[in-house]
C-alpha positions as CSV (number, residue, x, y, z in Angstrom):
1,X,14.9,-22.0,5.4
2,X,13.0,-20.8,8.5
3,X,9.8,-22.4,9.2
4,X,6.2,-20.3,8.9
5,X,6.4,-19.2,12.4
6,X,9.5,-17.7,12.1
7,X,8.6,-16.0,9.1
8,X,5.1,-14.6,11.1
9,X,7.9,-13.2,13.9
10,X,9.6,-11.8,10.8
11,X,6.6,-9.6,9.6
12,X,5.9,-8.8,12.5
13,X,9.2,-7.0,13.1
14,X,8.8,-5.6,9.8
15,X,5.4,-4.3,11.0
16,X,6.8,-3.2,14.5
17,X,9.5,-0.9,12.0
18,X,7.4,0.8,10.3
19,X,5.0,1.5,13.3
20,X,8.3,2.8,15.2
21,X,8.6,5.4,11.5
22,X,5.2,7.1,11.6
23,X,3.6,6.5,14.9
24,X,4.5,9.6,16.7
25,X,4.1,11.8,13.0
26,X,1.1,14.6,13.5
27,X,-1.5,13.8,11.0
28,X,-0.3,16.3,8.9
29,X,3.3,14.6,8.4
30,X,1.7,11.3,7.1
31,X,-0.3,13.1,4.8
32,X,2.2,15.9,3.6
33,X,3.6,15.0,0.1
34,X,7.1,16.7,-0.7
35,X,6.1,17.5,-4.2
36,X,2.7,16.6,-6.3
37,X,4.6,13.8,-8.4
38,X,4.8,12.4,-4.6
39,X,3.5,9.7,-2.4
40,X,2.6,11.1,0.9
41,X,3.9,8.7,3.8
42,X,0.2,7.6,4.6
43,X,0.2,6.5,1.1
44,X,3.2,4.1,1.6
45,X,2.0,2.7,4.8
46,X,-1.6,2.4,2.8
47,X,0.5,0.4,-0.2
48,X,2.0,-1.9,2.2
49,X,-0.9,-3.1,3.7
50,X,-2.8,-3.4,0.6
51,X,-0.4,-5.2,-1.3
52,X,-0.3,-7.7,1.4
53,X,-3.8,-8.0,0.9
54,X,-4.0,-8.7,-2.2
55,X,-0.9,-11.0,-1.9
56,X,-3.2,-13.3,0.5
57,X,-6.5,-12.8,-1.3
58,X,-4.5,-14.2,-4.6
59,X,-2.3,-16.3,-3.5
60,X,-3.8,-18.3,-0.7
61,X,-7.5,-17.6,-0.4
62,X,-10.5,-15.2,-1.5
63,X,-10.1,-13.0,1.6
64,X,-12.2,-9.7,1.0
65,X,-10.5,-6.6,2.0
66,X,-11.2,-4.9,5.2
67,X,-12.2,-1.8,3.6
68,X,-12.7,-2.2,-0.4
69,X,-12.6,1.6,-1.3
70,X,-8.4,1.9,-0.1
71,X,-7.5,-0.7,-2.4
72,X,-7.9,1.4,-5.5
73,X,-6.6,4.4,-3.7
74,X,-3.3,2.2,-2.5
75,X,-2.7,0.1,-5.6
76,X,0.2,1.3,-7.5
77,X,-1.3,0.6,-10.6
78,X,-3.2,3.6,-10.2
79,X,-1.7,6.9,-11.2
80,X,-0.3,9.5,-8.8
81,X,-3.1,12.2,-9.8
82,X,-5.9,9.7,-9.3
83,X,-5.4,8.1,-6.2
84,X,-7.7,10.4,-4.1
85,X,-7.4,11.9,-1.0
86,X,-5.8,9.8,1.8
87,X,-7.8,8.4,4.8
88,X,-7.7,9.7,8.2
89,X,-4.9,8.3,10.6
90,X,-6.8,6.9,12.4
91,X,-9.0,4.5,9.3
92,X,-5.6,3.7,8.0
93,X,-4.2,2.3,11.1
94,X,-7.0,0.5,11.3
95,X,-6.4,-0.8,7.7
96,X,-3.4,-1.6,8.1
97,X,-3.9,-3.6,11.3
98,X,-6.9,-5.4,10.3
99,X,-4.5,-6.9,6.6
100,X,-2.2,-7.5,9.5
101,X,-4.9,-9.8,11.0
102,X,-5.8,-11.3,8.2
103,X,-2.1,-12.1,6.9
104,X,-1.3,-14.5,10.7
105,X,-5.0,-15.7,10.3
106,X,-4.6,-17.3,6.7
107,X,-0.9,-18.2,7.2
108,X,-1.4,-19.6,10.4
109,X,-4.1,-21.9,9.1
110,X,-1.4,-22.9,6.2
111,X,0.6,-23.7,9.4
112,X,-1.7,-25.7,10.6
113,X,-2.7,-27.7,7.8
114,X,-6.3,-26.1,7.7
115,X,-6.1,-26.0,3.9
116,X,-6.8,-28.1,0.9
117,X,-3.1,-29.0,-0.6
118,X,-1.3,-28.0,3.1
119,X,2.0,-28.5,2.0
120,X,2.0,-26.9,-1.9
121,X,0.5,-23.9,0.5
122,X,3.7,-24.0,2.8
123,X,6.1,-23.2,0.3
124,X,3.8,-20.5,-1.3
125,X,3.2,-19.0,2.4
126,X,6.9,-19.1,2.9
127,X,7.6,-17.0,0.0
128,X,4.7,-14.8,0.2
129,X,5.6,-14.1,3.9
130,X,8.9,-13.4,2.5
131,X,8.1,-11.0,0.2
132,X,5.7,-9.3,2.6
133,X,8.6,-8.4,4.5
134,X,10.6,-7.4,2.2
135,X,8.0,-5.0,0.9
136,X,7.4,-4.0,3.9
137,X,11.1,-2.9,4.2
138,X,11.4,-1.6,0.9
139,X,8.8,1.3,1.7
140,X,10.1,1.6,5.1
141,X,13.5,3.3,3.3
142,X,11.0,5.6,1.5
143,X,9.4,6.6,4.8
144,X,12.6,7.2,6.7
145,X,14.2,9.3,4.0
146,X,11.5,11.6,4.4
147,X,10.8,11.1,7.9
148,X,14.5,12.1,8.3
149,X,15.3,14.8,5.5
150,X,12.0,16.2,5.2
151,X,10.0,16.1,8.7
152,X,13.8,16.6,10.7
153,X,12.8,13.8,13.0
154,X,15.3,10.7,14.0
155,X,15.3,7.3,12.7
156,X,14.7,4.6,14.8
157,X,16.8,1.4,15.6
158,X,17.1,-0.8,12.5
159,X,15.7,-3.9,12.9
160,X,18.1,-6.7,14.1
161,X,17.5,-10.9,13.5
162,X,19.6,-13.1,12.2
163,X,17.7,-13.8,9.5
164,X,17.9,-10.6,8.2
165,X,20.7,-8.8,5.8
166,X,20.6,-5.6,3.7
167,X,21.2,-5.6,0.2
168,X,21.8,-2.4,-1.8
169,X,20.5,-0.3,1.1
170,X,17.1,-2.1,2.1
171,X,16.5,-4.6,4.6
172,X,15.8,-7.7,3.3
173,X,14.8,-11.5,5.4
174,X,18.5,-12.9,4.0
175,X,17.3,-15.1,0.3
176,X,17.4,-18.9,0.4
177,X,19.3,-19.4,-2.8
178,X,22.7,-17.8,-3.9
């Protein structure tokens, strides 16, 4: 099983993906939406961040969110037709970096042992980090398909570390059982 700091390198290559699928999109391509039953890209990028949020907030400490009114507008549980109009670029990016923060601020104090119960908090850092990345891969495919097929522009390099694997199409940080 790979240690906390490995994991951190992990998401952080997961982070460095997606970046590499919507950084050079105009405005208009992370907003576009290929039909109304659709997530726009900015809303995927948007989901990642704020499920990572709420992963930490629940899971490991009472965080508050960098910017409260995205949550609703990036939580799944909310319906398609009422999720609202999608922040500039530029606040989202900003979103998604500062969850980023966050995320290597609270598991780096797990790390550390700067928490009650440091070593029940390991193994649920290790499997939230875990999951993180995987998520963060999971709505990476979305965003390629559409970068690709829709927008017309090329893919980036997959990702590449040994502690990674795809399983029915997604990347995936390679499971510690089975």
């Amino acid at each position: 099983m790979p240690d906390l700091t490995d994991l951190l390198a992990e998401y952080d290559r997961a982070l460095g993906h997606t970046e590499a699928l919507w950084s050079d999109l105009t405005p208009e391509e992370v907003r576009w939406r290929p039909h109304p039953e659709s997530s726009a890209i900015g809303w995927h990028l948007g989901h990642q961040a704020a499920v990572a949020h709420f992963m930490v907030r629940n899971l490991t400490a009472a965080e508050p969110s960098p910017d409260p009114p995205l949550d609703g507008l990036f939580d799944s549980a909310t319906p398609e037709p009422e999720r609202g109009e999608l922040p500039e670029v530029e606040r989202l990016g900003r979103y998604r970096k500062a969850v980023a923060e966050r995320v290597r601020f609270r598991i780096g104090a797990i790390e550390r042992g700067d928490v009650g119960a440091p070593a029940q908090l390991s193994v649920v850092a290790a499997l939230l980090v875990t999951a993180l990345v995987n998520h963060e891969y999971q709505h990476s495919v979305w965003i390629g398909e559409v970068r690709r097929d829709q927008l017309g522009h090329d893919l980036p390099a997959p990702p590449a570390s040994p502690l990674l694997t795809t399983i029915d199409g997604y990347t995936v940080l390679r499971p510690p059982l089975g």
